[in-house]
Structures are given as C-alpha cells and as structure tokens.
LUMVOTI-584502 format. One line per 2 residues: number of its first residue (from 1); for each residue x, y, z of N, C-alpha, C. Coordinates in steps of 0.02 Angstrom, whole numbers, plus 50000, padded with zeros to 5 digits. Atoms other than C-alpha are relative to their C-alpha. Example, Ala and Ser with C-alpha at 12.3 -4.5 7.8 and 13.67 -1.06 7.14 Angstrom:
BEGIN
1	50045,49941,50000,50615,49775,50390,50045,50060,50000  49958,49941,49997,50684,49947,50357,49961,50055,50037;
end
This chain:
BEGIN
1	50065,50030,50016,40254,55707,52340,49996,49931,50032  50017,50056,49988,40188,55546,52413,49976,49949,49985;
3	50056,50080,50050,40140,55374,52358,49958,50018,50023  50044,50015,49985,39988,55343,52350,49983,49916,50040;
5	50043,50057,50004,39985,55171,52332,50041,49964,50068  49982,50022,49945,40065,55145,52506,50072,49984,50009;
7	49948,50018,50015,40211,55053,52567,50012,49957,49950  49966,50061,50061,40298,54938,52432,49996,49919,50056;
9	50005,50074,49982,40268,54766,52455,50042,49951,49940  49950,50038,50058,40376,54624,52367,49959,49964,49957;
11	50013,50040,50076,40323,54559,52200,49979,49945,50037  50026,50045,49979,40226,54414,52175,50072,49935,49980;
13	49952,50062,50015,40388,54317,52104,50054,50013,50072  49947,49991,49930,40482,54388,52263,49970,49986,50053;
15	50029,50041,49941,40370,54303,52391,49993,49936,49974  49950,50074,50020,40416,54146,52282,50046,49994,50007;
17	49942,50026,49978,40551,54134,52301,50031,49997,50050  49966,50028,49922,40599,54185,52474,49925,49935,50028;
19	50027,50082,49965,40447,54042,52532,50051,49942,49970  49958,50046,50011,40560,53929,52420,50058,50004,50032;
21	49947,49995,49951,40696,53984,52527,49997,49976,50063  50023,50012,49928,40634,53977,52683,49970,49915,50010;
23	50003,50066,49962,40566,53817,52669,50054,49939,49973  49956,50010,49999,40708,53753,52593,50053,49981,50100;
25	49983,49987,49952,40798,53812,52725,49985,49961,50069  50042,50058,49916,40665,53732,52885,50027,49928,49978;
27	49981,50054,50014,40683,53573,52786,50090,49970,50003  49937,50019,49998,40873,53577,52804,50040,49965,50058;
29	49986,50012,49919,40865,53571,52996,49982,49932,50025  49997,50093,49975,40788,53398,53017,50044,49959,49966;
31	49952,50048,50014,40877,53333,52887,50063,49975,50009  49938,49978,49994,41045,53397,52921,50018,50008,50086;
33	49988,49992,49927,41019,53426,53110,50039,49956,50034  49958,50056,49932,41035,53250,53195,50075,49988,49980;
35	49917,50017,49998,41219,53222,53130,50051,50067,50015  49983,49931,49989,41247,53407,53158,50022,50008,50083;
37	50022,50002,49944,41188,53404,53329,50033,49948,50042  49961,50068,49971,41284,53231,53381,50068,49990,49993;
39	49937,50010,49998,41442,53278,53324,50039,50001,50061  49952,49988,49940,41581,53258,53456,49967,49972,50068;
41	50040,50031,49950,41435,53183,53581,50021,49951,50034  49989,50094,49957,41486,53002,53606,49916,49980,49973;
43	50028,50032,49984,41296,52978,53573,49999,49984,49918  50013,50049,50079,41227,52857,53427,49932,50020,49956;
45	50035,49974,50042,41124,52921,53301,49939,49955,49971  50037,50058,50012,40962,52831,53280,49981,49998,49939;
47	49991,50001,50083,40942,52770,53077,49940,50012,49987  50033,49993,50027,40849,52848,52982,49960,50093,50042;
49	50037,49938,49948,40823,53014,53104,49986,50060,49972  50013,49932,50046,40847,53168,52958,49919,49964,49985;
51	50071,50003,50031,40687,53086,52875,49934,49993,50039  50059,50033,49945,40586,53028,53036,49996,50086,50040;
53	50012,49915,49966,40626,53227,53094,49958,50043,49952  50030,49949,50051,40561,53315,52922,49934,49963,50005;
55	50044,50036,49976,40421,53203,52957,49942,50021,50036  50014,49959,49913,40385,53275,53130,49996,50062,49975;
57	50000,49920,49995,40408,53453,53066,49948,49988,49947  50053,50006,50032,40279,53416,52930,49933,49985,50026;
59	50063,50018,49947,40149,53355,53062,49989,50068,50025  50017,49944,49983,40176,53508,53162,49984,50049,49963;
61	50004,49955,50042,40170,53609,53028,49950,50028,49972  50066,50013,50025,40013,53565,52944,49934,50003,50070;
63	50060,50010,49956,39925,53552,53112,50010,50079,50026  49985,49938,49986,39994,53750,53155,49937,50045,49949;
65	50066,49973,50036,39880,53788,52985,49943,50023,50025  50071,49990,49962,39713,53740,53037,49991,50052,50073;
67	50016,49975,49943,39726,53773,53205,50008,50093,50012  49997,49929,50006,39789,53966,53178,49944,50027,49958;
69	50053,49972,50049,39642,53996,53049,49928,49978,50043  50070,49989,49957,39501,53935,53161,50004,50052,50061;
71	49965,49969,49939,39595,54037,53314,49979,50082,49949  50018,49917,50015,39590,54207,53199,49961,50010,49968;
73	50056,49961,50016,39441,54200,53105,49949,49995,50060  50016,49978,49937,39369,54178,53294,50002,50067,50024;
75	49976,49910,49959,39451,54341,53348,49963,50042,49938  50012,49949,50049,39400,54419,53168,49916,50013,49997;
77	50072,49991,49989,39222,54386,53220,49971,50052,50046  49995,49967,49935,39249,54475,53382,49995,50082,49987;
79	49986,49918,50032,39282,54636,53271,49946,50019,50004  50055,49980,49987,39147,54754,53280,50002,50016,49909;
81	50020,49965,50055,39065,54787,53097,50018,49898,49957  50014,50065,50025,39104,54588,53047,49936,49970,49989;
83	50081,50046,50000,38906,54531,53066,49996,50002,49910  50042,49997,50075,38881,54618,52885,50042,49965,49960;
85	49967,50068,50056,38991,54477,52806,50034,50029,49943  49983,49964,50058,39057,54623,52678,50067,49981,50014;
87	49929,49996,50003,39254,54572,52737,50006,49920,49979  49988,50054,50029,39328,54447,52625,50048,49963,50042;
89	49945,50054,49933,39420,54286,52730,50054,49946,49918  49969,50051,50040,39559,54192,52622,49998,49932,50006;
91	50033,50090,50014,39529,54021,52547,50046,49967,50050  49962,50067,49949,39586,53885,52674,50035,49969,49978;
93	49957,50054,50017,39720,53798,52666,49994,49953,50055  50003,50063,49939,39655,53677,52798,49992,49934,49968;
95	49990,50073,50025,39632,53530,52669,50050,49994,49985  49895,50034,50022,39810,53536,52608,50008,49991,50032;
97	49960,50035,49955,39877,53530,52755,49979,49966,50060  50028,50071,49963,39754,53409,52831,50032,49957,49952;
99	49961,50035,50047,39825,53308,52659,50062,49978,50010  49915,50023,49961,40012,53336,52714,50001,49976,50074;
101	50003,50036,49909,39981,53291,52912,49989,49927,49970  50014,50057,49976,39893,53139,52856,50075,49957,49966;
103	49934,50016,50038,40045,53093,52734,50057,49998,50044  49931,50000,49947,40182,53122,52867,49989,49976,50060;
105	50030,50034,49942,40071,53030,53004,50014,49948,49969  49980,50061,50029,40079,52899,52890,50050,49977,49993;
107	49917,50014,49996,40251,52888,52863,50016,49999,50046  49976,50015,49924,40281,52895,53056,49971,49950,50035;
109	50030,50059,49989,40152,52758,53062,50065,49945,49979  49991,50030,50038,40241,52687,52950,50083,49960,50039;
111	49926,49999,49969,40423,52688,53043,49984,49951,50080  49999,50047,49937,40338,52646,53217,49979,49901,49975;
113	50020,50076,50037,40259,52474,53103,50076,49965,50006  49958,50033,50022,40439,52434,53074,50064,50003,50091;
115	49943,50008,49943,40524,52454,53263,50028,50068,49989  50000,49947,50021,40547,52643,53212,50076,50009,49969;
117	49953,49986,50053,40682,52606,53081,49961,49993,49924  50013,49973,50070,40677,52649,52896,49982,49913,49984;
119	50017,50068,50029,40591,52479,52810,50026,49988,49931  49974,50016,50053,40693,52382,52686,49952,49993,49921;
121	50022,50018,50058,40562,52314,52585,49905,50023,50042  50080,49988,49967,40356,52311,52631,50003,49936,50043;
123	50008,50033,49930,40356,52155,52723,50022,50007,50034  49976,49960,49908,40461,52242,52865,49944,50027,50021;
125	50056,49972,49955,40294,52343,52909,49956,49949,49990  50041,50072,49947,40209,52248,53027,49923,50052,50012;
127	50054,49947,50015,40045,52374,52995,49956,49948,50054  50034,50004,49950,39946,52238,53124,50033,50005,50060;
129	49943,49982,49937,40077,52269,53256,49977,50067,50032  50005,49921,49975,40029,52468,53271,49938,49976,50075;
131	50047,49993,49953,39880,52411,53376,50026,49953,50063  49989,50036,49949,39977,52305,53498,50047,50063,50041;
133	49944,49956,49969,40094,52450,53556,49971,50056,50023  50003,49921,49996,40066,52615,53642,50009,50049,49937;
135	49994,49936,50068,40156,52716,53492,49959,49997,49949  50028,49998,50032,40077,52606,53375,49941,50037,50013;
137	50070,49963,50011,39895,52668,53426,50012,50061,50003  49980,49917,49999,39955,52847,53449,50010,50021,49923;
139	50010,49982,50061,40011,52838,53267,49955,50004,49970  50058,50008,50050,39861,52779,53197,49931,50052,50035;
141	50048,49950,49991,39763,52905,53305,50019,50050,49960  49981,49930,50025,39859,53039,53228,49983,49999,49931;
143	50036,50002,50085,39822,52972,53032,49933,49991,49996  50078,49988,49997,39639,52945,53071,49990,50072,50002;
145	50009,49937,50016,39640,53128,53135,50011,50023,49975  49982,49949,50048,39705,53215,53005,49956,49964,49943;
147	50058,50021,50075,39590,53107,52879,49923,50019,50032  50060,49974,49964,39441,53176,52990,50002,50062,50001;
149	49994,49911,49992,39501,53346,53011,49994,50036,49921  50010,50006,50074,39518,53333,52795,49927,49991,49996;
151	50058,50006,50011,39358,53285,52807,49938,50065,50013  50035,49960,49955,39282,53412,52928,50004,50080,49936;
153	49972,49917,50026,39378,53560,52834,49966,50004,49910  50034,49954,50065,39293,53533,52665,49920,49993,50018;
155	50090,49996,49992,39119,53520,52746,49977,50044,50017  50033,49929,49961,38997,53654,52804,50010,50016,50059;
157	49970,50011,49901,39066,53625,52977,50072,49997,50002  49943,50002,50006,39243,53691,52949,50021,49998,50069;
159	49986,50016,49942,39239,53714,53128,49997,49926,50039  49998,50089,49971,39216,53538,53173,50048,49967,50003;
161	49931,50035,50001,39402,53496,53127,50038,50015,50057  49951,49987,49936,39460,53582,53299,50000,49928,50044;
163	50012,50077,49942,39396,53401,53390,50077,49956,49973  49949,50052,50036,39521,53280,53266,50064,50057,50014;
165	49940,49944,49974,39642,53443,53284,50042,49969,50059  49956,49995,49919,39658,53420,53465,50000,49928,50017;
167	49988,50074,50006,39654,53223,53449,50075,49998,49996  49925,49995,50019,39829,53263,53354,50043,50038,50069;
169	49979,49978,49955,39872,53365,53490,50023,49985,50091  50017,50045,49937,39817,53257,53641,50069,49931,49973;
171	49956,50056,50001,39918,53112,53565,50088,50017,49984  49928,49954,50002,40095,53228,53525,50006,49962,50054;
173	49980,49982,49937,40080,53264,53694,50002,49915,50048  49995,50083,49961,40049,53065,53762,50041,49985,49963;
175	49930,50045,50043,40201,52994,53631,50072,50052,50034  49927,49994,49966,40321,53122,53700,50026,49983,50080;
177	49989,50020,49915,40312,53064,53868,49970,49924,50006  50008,50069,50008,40339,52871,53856,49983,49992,50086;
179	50033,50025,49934,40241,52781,54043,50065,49982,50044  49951,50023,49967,40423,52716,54078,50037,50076,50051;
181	49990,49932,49983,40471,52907,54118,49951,50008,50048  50012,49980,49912,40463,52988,54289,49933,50039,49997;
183	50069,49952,49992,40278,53065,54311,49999,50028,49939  50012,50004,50056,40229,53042,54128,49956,50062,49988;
185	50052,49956,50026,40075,53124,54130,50021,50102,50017  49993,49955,49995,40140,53283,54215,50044,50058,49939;
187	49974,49991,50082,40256,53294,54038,49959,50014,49977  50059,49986,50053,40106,53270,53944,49966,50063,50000;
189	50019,49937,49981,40021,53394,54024,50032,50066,49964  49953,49959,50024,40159,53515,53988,50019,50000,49923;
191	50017,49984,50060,40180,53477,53811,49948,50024,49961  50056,49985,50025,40005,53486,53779,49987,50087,50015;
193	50003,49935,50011,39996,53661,53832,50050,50038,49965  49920,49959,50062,40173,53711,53742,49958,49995,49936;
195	50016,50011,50054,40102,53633,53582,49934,50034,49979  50066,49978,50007,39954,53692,53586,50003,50084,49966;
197	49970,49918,50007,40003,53884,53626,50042,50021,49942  49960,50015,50068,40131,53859,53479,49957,49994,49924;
199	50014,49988,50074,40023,53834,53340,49936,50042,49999  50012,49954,49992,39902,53950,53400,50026,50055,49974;
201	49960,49952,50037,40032,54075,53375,50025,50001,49950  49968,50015,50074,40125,54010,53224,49944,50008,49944;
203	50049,49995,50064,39964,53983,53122,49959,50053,50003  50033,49945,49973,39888,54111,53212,50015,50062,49944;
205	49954,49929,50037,39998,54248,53139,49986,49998,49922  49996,50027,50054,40022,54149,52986,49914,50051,49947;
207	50058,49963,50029,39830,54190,52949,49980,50069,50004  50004,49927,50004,39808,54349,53012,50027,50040,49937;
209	49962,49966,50058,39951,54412,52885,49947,49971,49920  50035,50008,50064,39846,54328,52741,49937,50046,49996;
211	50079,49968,50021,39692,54403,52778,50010,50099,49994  49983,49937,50016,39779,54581,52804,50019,50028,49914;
213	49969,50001,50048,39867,54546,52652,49914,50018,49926  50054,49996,50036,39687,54512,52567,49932,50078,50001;
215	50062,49927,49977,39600,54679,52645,50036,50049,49967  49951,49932,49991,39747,54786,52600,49983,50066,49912;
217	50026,49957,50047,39671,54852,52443,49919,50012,49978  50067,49973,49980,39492,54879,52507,49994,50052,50044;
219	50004,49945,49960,39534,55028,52617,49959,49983,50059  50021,50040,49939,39504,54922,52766,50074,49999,50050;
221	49935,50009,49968,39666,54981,52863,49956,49995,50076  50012,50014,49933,39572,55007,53019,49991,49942,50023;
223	50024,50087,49975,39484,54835,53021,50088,49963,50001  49953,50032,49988,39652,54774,53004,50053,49986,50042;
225	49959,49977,49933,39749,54867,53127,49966,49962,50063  50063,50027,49936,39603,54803,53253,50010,49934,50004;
227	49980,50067,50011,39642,54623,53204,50061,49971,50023  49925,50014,49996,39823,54623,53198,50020,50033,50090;
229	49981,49987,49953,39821,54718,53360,49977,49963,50075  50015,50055,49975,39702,54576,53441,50043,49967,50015;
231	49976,50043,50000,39795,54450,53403,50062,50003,50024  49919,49965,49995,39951,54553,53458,49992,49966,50088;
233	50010,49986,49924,39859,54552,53640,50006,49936,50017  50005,50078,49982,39821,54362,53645,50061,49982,49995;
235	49949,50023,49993,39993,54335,53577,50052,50005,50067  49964,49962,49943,40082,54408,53722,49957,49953,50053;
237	50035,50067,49939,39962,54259,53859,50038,49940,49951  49980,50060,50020,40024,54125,53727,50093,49996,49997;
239	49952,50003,49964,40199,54177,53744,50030,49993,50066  49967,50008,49931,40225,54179,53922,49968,49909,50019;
241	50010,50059,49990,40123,53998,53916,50052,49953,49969  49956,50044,50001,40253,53939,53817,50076,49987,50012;
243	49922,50006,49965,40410,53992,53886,49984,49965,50065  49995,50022,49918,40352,53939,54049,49982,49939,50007;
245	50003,50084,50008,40295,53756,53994,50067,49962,49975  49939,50034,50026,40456,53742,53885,50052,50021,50062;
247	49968,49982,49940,40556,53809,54049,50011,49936,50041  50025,50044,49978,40467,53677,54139,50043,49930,49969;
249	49966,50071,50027,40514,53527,54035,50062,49990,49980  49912,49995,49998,40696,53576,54008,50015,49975,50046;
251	49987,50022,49943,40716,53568,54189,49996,49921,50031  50025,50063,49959,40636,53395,54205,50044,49957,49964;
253	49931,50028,50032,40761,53340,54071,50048,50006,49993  49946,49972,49978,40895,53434,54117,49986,50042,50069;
255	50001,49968,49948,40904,53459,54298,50041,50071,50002  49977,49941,49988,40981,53642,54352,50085,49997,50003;
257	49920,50005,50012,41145,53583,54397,50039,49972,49943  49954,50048,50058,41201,53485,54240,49986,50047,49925;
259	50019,49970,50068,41095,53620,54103,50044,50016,49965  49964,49956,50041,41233,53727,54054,50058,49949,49964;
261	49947,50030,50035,41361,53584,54022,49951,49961,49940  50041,50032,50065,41205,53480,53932,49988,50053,49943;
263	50027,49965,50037,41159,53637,53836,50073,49997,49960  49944,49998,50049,41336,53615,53731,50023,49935,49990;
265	49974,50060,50023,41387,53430,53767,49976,49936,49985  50049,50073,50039,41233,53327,53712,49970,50049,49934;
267	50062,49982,50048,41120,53341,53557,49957,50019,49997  50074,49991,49969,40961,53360,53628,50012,50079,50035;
269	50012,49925,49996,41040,53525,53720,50030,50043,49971  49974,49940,50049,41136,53614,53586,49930,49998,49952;
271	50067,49976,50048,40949,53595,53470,49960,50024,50044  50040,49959,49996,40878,53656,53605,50011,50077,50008;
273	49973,49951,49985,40989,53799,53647,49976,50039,49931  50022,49956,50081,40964,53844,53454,49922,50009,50003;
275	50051,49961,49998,40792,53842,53473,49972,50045,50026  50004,49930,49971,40783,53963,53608,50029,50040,49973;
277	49977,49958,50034,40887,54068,53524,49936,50036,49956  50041,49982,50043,40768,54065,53385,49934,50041,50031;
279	50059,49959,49993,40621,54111,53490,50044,50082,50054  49974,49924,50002,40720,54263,53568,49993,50032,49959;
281	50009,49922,50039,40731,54340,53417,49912,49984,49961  50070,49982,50020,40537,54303,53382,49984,50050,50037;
283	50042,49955,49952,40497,54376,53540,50014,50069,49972  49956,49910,50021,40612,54534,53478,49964,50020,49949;
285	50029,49974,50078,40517,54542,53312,49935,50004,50020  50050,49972,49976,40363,54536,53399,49978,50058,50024;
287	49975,49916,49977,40412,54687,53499,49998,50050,49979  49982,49965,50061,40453,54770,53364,49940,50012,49957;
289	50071,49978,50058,40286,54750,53241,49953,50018,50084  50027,49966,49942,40192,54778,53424,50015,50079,50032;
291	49998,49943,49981,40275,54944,53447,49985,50044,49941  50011,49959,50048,40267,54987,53267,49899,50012,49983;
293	50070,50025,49989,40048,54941,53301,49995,50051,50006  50006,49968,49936,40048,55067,53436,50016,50070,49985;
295	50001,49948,49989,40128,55205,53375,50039,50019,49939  49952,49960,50079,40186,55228,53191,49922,50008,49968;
297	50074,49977,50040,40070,55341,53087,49965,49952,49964  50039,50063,50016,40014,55170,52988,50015,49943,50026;
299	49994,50073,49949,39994,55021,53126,50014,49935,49947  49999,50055,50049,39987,54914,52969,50074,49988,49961;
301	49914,50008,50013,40198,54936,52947,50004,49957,50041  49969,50053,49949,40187,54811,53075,50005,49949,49957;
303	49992,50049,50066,40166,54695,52923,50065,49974,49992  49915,49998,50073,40350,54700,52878,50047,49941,50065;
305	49963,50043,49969,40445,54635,53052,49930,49919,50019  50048,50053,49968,40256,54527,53085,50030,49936,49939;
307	49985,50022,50045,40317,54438,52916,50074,49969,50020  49973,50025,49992,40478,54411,52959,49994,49937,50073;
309	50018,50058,49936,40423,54317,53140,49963,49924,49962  50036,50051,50034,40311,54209,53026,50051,49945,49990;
311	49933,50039,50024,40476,54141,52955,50047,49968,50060  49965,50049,49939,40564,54121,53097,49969,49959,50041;
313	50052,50086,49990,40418,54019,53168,50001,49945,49970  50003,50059,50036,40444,53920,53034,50070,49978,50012;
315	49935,50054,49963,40634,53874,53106,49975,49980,50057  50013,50000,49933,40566,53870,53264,49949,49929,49988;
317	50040,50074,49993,40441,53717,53216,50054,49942,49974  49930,50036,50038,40596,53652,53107,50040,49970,50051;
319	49958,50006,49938,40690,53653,53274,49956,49955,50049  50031,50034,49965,40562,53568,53355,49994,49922,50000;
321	50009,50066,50052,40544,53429,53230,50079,49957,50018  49932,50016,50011,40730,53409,53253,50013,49955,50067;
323	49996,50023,49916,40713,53385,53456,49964,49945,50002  50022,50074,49972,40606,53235,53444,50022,49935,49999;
325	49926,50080,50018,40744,53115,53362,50056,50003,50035  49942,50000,49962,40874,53173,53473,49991,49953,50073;
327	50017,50031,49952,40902,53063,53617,50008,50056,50062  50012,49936,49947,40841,53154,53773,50052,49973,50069;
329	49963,50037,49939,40969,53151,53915,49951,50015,50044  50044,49991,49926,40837,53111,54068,50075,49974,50043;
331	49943,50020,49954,40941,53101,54224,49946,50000,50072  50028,50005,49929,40831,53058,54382,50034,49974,50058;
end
C-alpha cells in the first residue's frame, strides 16, 4: 500500500534543531578559523579577526536573503498560471535581515572608526574619522544601505530594496580591492560579479525551498517542479560566473607558479582551498537534486539533496566571511 501523504519530511522540532546546528556550526568558522588557518604560517593574526569575520559572514548573509527572494519571486512570476494571484508567497524575511546587515555593518563601521581593532572603551571610535577614509565611507555606505533596504522592504515597494541591495554590493566589491593594489578596479569588477552571482544562488535556493515547502500541501506539485526546475536552469549561468570570477581572482593573488605551495602554506590559501572544496560538493548536490528534477517519478524529491546544498551554502558564505581577515598573500 502507499502513503498517501507523500514523502516524510522532518518534524517541525527536527528542522530546529539541525538550523541550530548548522548555524552553530557557520558561526564556528569565523570565529575559530583565523587561528586555525594561521597555524604554523609565520603570519600575524590581526586582533580581534574571529569577531570582525562573523561580522562579515553576517553582512553576506543577510544581504543573500533579500536578494534571493526578489531573484525568485521574479522567476515565480514568469510561471505560467501566476497572473491569478491564487499561489501563496512566504512572509519575507527581508526586514530581519535588512535588521542584522545593518547591525553587523555597524559593528564593521564600528572597527574601521577605531583603525580596524576591537575598541577599548567608546572614546577609541573616532565615528567623525569614517568620512575622512576610503573604508570609512564604504562602511557607512553599507549601514545607510541596509537601513534603506529595511526601509524599502516594509513598504509597498518591496522591490525598491534591490537599489540599497546593490549599493551593499557595489561597495563589498570597492573595500576588497584597496587603490594601493595592482589594477584595483579590475578586482572590483570581479568581486562584484562573484558576489553578486553568490547570493543570487544562496538566497535564491534558500527561497525557492520555502515557497515549495509552502505549496506542498495545496497539490501544486507541478507549479513547483516548474519553479524549482527554473531556477535549476539559471543556477547552472550563475555557477560557471562564479567559478570563473573566483578562478580569476585566485590567480591575481596567487600567481600559477606559487598556488599549490600557497594553497597549504599561508592562511588565506588553506581557507580558500576549504572553500572550494565546499563548493565541489555543492556543485555535486546540485547535480544530484537536478537529475533527481529530470527524471524521478516526483521532480519534487529534489527537495531532499536541494536542502542539503542550502546548508552547505551556508559554510560556503561562512568560508567567505573567514577569507576577508586573512591576510592576502599578493605577490606582483
């Protein structure tokens, strides 16, 4: 005899607790990374770098949200039979984590105010200082936008938060590539499309799975399959954009001849080695709910490995967060 009621899905106390795991877990990597990552190096550990990294992975994190939920209820418009407004969209979490961006912008404000060490007391932040510096204004662009994008996302114009979005995004991409560095902007460039493509996908997915999750007991498998198999197609252009930008900027920080010894005997390339790693086995789990799309009697089992990629996206931004406190060996 056959269920009815489909595949089994985990309890609502068993998707508490592995998210308390998992983000457990992401959060372990900035904190725990830079002294992880520097052991045996020779190099010097800049103070205060676990907290100035969970920081960074909280920025990205929160800005992966939004940006994946305007990105797939876009595509979910695209669906044919969407005009009649009868498919329910899950509540946004674009003000929380416009809330947490601006909170962890602030605190990175807060670090560049002080010479980007941890501040003893409050008169160490020099809060009119931010506007004399490059980083400083970069910080304070990034806490304005996320208190604009908060703004945008509880108004009738949820779409309006993609502008302050890509403010956050535009200025990433100008702070990781300081003017003193060899053909700055061509970095920038290159992050800005990595980062970009990245939370595309990360939040991308992220939402999709909610809104499947929300159809799945309206006998809306097709609409869902159609969705999930969208976003399957686009995913597959935003992967090859970002292996081939992060390719790119390896190289420019690790020339060809020196990678393989940097990829084990600095910091900067054993977190990144781990993060490729990590996206290998996304790509693999992608693969995997993409073949199960395509050709298992219910396309909607793709749910199960699409779920686990979610997670490992979420090391994969963890890992990211981790790479910006490491000192980068440039070698020109």
């Amino acid at each position: 005899m056959t269920d009815s009621r489909g595949p089994l899905r985990p309890t609502g106390a068993g998707r508490t607790v592995a998210a308390l795991v998992l983000v457990a877990l992401a959060a372990s990597i900035p904190l725990l990374g830079p002294s992880a990552a520097l052991h045996g190096t020779g190099e010097a550990e800049v103070p205060g770098a676990g907290g100035m990294a969970l920081l960074r992975t909280v920025l990205f994190a929160t800005l992966c949200i939004p940006v994946g939920e305007l990105f797939v209820n876009r595509l979910a418009r695209s669906l044919p039979g969407t005009e009649t407004g009868d498919r329910p969209v899950p509540r946004s979490w674009s003000p929380f984590a416009a809330a947490a961006g601006f909170v962890a912008a602030l605190g990175l404000a807060t670090l560049v105010a002080t010479g980007n060490l941890v501040p003893g007391e409050v008169s160490d932040i020099d809060v009119g200082g931010l506007h004399a510096s490059r980083d400083g204004k970069l910080a304070l662009l990034e806490v304005n936008a996320f208190l604009v994008a908060g703004l945008c996302a509880v108004s009738r114009r949820p779409a309006s938060q993609a502008w302050p979005l890509a403010a956050v995004v535009v200025a990433e991409a100008l702070r990781a590539h300081p003017t003193t560095e060899y053909s700055p902007l061509t970095g920038s460039a290159l992050t800005l499309v990595h980062l970009t493509c990245a939370a595309l996908w990360a939040g991308g997915l992220l939402h999709a799975l909610r809104m499947l999750r929300l159809r799945s007991g309206r006998d809306d498998t097709a609409a869902g399959a159609a969705l999930l198999g969208l976003y399957a197609r686009v995913a597959v252009v935003l992967l090859a954009a970002i292996t081939a930008t992060g390719v790119c900027s390896s190289l420019r920080r690790m020339p060809p001849e020196t990678i393989l010894e940097q990829l084990t005997g600095t910091a900067y390339g054993r977190a990144l080695l781990a993060k490729v790693l990590l996206v290998v086995a996304i790509a693999a789990l992608a693969g995997w709910a993409r073949q199960r799309l395509r050709r298992a009697a219910d396309p909607l089992t793709a749910c199960a490995p699409a779920r686990a990629e979610v997670a490992a996206l979420g090391l994969a931004v963890a890992a990211s967060g981790l790479l910006t406190v490491l000192p980068v060996p440039i070698r020109w």
